[in-house]
C-alpha positions in Angstrom: 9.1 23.2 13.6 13.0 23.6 13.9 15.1 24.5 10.9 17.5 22.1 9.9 20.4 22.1 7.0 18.5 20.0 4.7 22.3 19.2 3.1 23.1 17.8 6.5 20.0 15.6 7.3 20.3 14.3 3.5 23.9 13.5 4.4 23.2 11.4 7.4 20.3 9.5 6.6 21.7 8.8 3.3 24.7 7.2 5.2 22.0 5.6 7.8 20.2 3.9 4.6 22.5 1.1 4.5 22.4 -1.8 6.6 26.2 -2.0 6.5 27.3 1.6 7.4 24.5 0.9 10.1 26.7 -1.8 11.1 29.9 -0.4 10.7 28.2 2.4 13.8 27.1 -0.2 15.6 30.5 -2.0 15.5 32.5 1.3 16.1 30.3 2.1 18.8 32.1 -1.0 20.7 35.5 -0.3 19.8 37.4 1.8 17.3 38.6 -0.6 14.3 40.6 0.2 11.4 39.4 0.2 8.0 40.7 -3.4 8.0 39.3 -4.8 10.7 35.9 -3.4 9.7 36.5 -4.7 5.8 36.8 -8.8 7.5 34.0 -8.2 10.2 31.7 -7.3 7.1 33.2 -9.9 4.6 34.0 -7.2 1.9 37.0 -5.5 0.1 38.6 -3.2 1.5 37.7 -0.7 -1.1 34.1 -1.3 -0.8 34.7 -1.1 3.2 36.7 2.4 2.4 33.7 3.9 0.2 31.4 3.3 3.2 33.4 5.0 5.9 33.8 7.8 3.4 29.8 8.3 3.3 30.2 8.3 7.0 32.7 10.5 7.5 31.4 13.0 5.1 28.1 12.6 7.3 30.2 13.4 10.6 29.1 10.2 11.8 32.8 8.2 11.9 36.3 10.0 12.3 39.4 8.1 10.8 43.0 9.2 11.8 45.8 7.4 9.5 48.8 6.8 11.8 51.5 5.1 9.9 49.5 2.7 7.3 47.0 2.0 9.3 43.0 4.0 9.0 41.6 3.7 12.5 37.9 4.6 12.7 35.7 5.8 15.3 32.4 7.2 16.1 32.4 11.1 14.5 31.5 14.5 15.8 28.0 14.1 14.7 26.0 12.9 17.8 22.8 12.8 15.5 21.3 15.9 17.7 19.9 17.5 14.5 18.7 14.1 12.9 17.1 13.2 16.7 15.2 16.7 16.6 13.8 16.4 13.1 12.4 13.1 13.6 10.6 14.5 17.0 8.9 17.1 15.0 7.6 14.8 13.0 6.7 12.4 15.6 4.8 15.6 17.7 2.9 16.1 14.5 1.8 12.6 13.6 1.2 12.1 17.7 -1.3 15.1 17.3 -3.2 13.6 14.1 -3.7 10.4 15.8 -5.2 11.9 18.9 -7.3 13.8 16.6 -8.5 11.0 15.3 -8.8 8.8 17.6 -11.4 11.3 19.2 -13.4 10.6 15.5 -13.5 7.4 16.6 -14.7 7.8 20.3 -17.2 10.3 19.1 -18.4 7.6 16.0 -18.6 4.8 18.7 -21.2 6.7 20.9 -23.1 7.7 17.9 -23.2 4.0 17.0 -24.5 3.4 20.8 -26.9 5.7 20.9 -28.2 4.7 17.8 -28.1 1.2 19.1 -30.1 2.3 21.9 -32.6 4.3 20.1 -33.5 0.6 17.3 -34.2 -1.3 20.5 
């Protein structure tokens, strides 16, 4: 399976566990927004709104550029490469155990015919 900085992944899916920095990606994924703009759309403070793009931006997942007095955000570096490739490993070995056992079954099910066979 491929290595990955286990500080990193923690990072992002941390910042992916909440619906509203979810949101905020989604959102910035339209249209850069400032810190404002994001704060209304999600009907919170602007504090709270700055906290979240701060667990996103230490994720790599939003940039924010301050021109003036204004925090524009927008969709970070991180292009979830690393967090993609993790998940596939997992998904290659979980595809594997259900092929395994889905030949158990296959192979239980002709047992259960034969056996059918053989009471009549």
């Amino acid at each position: 399976m491929v290595q990955h900085s286990s500080a990193r992944l923690d990072a992002s899916f941390a910042a992916l566990s909440d619906a509203t920095r979810r949101g905020v990606l989604q959102q910035l994924g339209r249209a850069d927004a400032s810190i404002t703009e994001l704060a209304e759309k999600f009907h919170m403070t602007l504090t709270g709104m700055k906290k979240h793009v701060g667990v996103l931006e230490r994720a790599g997942l939003v940039a924010t550029e301050k021109v003036g007095r204004v925090r524009t955000c927008k969709l970070g570096p991180s292009r979830l490469e690393s967090e993609t490739a993790w998940m596939h490993g997992y998904r290659q070995v979980w595809a594997s155990r259900f092929e395994e056992l889905d030949k158990v079954i296959e192979e239980l099910k002709r047992e259960e015919n034969v056996d059918e066979r053989k009471k009549r």
